[in-house]
C-alpha positions in Angstrom: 39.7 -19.9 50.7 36.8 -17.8 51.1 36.4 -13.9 50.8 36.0 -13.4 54.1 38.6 -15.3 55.3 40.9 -12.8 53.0 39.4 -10.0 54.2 39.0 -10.6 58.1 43.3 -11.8 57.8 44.1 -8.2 56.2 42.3 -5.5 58.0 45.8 -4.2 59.7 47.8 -4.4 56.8 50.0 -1.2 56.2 49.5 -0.9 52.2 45.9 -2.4 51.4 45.8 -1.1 48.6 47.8 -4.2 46.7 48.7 -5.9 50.0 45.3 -7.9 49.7 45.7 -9.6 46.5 49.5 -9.7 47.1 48.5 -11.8 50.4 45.8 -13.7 48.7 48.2 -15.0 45.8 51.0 -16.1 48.8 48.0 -18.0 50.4 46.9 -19.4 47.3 46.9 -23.5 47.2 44.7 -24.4 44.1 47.7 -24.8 41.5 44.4 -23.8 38.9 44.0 -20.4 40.4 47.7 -19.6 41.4 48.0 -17.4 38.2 44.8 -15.3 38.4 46.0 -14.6 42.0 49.4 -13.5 40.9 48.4 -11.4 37.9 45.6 -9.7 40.2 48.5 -8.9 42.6 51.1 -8.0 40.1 48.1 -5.8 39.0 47.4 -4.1 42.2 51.2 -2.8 42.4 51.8 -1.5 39.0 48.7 0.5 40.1 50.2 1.7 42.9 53.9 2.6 41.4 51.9 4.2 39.3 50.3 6.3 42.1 53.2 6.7 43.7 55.9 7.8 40.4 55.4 11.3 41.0 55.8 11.7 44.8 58.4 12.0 46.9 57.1 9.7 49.3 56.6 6.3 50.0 60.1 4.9 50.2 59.3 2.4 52.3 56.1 1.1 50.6 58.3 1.2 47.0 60.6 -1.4 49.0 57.5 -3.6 50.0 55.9 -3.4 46.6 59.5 -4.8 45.1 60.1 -7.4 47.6 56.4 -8.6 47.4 57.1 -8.9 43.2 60.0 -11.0 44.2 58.3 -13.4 46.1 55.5 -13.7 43.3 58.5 -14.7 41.4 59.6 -17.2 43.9 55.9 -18.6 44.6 55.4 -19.3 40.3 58.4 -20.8 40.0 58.4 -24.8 39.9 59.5 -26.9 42.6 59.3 -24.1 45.0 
């Protein structure tokens, strides 16, 4: 998949800031690759709970980070 294709898909996404490689890892079909995706994406939001560990905010995006972690999980696991 091309950058461009990534980037045109994502422009409305709510959290960019690790949505982008999260999305690029779900859309990921080169077995070879798969785990550069995922690590880039697993990555991305540990930087962003980082960011976020001191604030009072972002409930909701703390929910999306930890779903999106457990659908890496799904994605890396065999036969899935």
């Amino acid at each position: 998949m091309a950058e461009h294709d990534v980037s045109a898909s994502t422009q409305d996404l709510k959290f960019p800031d690790w949505q982008r490689e999260y999305q690029a890892a779900l859309l990921e079909v080169d077995p070879q690759k798969l785990p550069e995706r995922v690590k880039a994406a697993e990555v991305a939001i540990f930087r962003r709970q980082q960011a976020l560990a001191n604030s009072s905010d972002g409930r909701v995006e703390r929910q999306a980070m930890g779903d999106a972690l457990h659908a890496i999980r799904v994605i890396q696991t065999p036969g899935q």
